[in-house]
N, C-alpha and C positions, 0 to 999 in steps of 0.2 A: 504494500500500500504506500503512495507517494502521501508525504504530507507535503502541504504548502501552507506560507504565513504570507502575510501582508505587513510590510511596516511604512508607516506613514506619517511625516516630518516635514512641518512647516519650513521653510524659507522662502523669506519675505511673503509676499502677496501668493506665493504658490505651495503645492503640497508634492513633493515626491514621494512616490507610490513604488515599492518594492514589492515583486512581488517571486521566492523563492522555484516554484515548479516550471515556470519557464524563463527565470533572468529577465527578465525585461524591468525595465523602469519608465513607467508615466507621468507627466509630470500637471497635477492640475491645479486650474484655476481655483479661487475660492466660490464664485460661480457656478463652475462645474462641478464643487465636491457638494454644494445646495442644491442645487436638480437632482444630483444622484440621494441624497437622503429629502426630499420631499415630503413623505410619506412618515418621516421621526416626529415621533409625541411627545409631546412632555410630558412631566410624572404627573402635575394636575389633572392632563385630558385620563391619564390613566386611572389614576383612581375616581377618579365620577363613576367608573364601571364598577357596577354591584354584586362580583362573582361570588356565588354559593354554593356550598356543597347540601342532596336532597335525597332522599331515597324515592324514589318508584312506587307509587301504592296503588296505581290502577293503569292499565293498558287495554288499548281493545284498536281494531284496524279499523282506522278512518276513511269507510267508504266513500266519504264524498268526496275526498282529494284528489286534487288531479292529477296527481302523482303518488305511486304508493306510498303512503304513511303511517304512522300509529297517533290517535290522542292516548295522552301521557298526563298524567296528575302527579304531581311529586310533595309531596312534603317538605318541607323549609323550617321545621321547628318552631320558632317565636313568631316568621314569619308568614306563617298560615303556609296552607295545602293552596297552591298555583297547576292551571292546567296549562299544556300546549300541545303541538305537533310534531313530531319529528321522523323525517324520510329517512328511516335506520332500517328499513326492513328487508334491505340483503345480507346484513350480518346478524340480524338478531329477531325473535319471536316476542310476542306477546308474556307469554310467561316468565321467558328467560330476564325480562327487565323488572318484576315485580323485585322489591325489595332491593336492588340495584340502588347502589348511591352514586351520583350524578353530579354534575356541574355545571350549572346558568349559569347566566346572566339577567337579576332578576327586577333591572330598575329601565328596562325597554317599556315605553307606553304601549298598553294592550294592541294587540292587530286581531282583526277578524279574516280567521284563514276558514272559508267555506262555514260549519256550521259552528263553530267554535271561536271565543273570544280568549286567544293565546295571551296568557300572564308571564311569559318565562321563554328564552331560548336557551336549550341545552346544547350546550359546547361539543363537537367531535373531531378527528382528524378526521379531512376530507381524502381520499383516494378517487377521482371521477364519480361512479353511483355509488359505494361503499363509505360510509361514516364509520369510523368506528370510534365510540363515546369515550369522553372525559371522565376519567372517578376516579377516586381514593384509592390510596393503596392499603390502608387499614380503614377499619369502621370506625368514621370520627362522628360528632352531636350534626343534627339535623340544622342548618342556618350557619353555619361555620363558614367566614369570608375567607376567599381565596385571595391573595397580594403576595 
């Protein structure tokens, strides 16, 4: 396995960009190193996000979606039982989610997805059509913030 680093070192108004797997060096503007991180948040915008950890207490396949899904009611502890939707249904069943502890995002204003007014989006890696969910690696309390 090749490792490769980056090192990157202001002089003056530019940045030289090292980069070890192919020897080359770049050299950019300050300009161009802002286009290239556009998309960097600050810690503010990050924590306004309300991540919690919830268990699973009711699942059933949501016929009306236009795409396969399941509605999903989760528990949040202090924070009351939230329901939503979530298109997980090529890696996981109905059942296999009950009791399942989970990870929203639980301070999104509601959306009405088909017959359901979603409280909660549940966090997953995407793979194309495969989600596979965010959770805990041990059993922690119901509303427990992720940061």
């Amino acid at each position: 396995m090749t490792n490769s680093f980056t090192i990157s070192k202001r002089i003056s108004n530019f940045f030289v960009e090292t980069g070890h797997q192919n020897n080359r060096i770049t050299i950019l503007t300050e300009k161009e190193i802002m286009e290239q991180t556009e998309n960097v948040i600050k810690w503010k915008d990050f924590s306004k996000i309300d991540i919690r950890v919830g268990t699973v207490i009711g699942s059933e396949v949501f016929k009306e979606a236009i795409k396969p899904a399941y509605k999903i009611v989760i528990d949040f502890g202090d924070l009351g039982v939230r329901k939503t939707s979530a298109q997980i249904t090529s890696l996981y069943d109905t059942d296999e989610l009950l009791g399942k502890q989970v990870v929203a995002v639980v301070n999104f204003p509601p959306k009405q997805i088909a017959n359901i007014q979603s409280e909660c989006l549940i966090l997953g890696a995407i793979n194309q059509d495969e989600v596979t969910l965010l959770t805990t690696d041990k059993k922690v309390k119901n509303g427990l913030k992720i940061g």
